[in-house]
N, C-alpha and C positions, 0 to 999 in steps of 0.2 A: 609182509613186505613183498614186496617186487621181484620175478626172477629175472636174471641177468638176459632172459631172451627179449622183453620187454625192451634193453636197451641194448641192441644188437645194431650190427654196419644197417643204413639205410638198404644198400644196395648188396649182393651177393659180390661184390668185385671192390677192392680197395679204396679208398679215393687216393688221388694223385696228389700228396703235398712237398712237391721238389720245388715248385716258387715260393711256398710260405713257411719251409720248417727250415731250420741249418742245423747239420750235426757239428758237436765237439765229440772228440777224441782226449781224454786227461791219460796222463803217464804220469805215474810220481812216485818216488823212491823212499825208503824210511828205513832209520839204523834201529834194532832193539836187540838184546841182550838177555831178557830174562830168562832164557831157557839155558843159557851158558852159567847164569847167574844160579839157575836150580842145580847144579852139578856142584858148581865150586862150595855151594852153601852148605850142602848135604857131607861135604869133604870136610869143610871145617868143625860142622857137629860131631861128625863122626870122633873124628881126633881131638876135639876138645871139648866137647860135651853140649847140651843145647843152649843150659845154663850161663856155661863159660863168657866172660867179658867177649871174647874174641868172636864168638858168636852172634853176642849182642849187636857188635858193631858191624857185622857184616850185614845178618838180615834185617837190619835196621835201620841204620844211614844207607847202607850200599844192598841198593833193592836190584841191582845188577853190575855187569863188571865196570860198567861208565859212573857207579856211584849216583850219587845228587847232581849228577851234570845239567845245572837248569838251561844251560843253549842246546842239550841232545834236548831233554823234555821242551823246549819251548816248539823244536822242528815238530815232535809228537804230537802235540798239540794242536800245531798249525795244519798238520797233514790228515788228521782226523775230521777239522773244522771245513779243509778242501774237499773232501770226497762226503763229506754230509751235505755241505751246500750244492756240489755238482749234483747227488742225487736227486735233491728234493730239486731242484731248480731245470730240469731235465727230466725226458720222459724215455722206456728203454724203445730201441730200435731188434725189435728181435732179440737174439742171440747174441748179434751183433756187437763189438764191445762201445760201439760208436752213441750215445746219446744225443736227444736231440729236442731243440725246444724252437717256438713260433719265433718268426723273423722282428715283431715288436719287442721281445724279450730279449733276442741276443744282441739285439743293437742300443736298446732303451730310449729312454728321451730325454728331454731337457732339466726332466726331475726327477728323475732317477738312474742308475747306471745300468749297462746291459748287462746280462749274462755273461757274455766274452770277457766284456772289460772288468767284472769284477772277478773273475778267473786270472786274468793277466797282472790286477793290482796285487792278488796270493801268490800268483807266481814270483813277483818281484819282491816278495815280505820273504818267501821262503829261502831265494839265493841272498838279501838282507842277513838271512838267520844263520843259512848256510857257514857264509863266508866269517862270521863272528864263532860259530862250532868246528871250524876244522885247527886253528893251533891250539883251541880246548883243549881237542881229542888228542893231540900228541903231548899235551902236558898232562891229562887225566890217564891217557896209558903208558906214558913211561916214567914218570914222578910221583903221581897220587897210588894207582895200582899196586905198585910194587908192596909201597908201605902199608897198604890196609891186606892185602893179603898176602905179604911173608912168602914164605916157600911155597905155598899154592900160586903163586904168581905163573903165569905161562904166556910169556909172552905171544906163541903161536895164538893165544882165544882171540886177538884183535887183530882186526883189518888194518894192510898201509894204509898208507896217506890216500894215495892214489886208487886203493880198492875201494875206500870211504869217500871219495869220490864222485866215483863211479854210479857208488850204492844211492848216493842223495841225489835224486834228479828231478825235474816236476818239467814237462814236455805236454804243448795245447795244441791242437791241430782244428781246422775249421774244415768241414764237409762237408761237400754239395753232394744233396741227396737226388738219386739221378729218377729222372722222370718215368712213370710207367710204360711209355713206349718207346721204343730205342730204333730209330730209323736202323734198317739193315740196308747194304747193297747187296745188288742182285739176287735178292729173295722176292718172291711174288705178294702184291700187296694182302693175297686173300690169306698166307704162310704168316707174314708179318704180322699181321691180326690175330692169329692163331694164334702166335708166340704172346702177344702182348697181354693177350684175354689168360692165356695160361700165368705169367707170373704175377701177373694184380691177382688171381685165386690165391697162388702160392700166399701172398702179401697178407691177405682175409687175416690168418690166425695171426701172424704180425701185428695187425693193427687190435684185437680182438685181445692179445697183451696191453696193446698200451692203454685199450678202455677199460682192463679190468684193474689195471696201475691209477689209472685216474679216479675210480669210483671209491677204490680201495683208502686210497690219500686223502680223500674227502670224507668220508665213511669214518676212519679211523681217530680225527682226533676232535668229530662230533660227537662220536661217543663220548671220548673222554669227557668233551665240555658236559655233555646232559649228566655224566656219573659226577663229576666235581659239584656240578652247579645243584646237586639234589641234598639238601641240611632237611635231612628228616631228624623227626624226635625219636627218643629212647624210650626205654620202659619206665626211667623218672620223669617221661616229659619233656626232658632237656632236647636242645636244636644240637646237633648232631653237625661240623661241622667241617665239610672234606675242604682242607687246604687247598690251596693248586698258584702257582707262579703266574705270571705274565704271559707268560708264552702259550697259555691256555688260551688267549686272545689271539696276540699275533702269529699263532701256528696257523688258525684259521686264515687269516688273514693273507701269509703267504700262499695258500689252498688254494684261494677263493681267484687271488693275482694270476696263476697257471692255469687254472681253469677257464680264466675268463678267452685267453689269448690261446690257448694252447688246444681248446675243445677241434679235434682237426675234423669231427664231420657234422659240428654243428648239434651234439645230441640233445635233443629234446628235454630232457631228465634232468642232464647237468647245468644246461643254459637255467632252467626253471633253479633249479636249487641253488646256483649262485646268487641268481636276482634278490632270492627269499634270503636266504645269511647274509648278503650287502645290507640288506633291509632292517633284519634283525637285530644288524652291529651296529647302527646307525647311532654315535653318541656313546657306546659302550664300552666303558673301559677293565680293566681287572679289579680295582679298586672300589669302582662302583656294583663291582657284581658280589665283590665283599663283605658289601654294607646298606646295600636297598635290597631289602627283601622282596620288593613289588620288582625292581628290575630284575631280580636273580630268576625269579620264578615266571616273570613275563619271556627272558633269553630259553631259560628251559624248556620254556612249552615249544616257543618257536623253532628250537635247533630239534626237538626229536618229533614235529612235524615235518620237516625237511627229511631227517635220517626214515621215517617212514617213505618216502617216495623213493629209494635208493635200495637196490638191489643187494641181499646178501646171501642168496642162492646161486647157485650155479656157476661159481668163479670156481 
């Protein structure tokens, strides 16, 4: 395979994407308990054995001190499913906590929604979720709590109202990312140049993360497909045959969508290997990759043709 130098910046110097990329900024808050929950549980074993009814029902319905609380699990839930889709739907900016995706992605179009806007629809599901979990949680800690755990009760393990709160938050910010040269006054035009030609360097290994983030993303769930899509025989002969979901499909899929818009210097490698997967998914469903044998082993060939032109040295 390919070393990562093969798909290296065009240029020794950044390229400048502040007209075509927007940064988000996500903030978002989540209550959990199971560490509070390892104390008190260990408390009731001790004192009443592991066996014990009273045991049973703690680490068993009550997997912490909110119990089965399905409006805390549904915010869980929902706050896991935010920061998975921000990732994948976003590329890192450095260190930076700021992410950032192409200006056709965060705005979308007429057939599908942007990036922002499907951040903003989460946003609005979570304070939805919020506002239905907060007289829960004062009926779960001062009525249900007390009687599932007796004299282990403390009231100090839970947050007020007001501190739980505080704790549940989800906060979007939109970022213009600032251009590689930054007019100074009263600095000399040859000084200004200087400066400018120095932070695009700085920028190099910045961008040099986000290509090794793109190869990676692509790279990672072609493998998968070529391991799923391989029904080799056994020593009886028998087809040998790896499971795999839906999502073995449209993982790709989602890939292929950010690479297409998000490729910020145009790399040679990934433009090619998109075209080629658009190509190869053409008509191909899960279902079908199931049950045609001629299609499973025709997708196969095609995706670890692809995964050979792709670097997996030198990240």
């Amino acid at each position: 395979m390919n070393m990562m130098t093969t798909t290296a910046l065009n240029t020794s110097i950044a390229p400048d994407i502040s007209s075509s990329f927007l940064g988000i900024n996500l903030n978002i808050g989540d209550y959990r308990t199971k560490k509070l929950d390892s104390k008190v549980t260990k408390q009731i074993i001790d004192q009443y054995g592991l066996n014990s009814p009273k045991a049973k029902e703690v680490t068993g319905l009550y997997k912490d001190l909110m119990g089965h609380c399905e409006e805390l699990t549904t915010i869980h839930t929902h706050v896991s499913a935010v920061r998975r889709y921000y990732t994948n739907a976003t590329l890192p900016l450095g260190n930076e906590k700021t992410r950032i995706c192409s200006n056709p992605r965060y705005f979308g179009s007429n057939q599908t929604d942007g990036v922002w806007n499907t951040l903003e629809a989460m946003q609005s599901d979570f304070y939805k979720f919020k506002g239905i979990l907060m007289p829960m949680y004062e009926h779960m800690r001062d009525v249900e709590a007390p009687k599932v755990f007796g004299p282990m009760y403390n009231r100090a393990d839970y947050l007020s109202l007001e501190d739980m709160d505080k704790r549940l938050y989800f906060t979007l910010e939109t970022v213009r990312i600032p251009p590689m040269s930054h007019p100074m006054q009263g600095v000399e035009k040859e000084r200004q140049e200087a400066i400018d030609e120095l932070i695009a360097k700085q920028n190099v290994e910045v961008f040099k993360e986000m290509k090794r983030d793109m190869f990676m993303r692509l790279i990672t769930p072609l493998q998968n497909m070529s391991l799923r899509l391989d029904y080799s025989e056994n020593d009886k002969g028998e087809t040998v045959k790896n499971g795999f979901k839906d999502t073995l499909v449209t993982n790709v899929y989602s890939i292929l969508d950010l690479l297409k818009h998000d490729n910020f210097d145009d790399d040679p490698i990934l433009t090619d290997a998109v075209k080629k997967m658009e190509y190869a998914l053409q008509g191909v469903t899960p279902d079908g990759l199931r049950h045609d044998e001629v299609l499973r082993s025709n997708t196969k060939r095609q995706v670890d043709d692809v995964l050979s032109t792709l670097p997996t040295l030198g990240f």
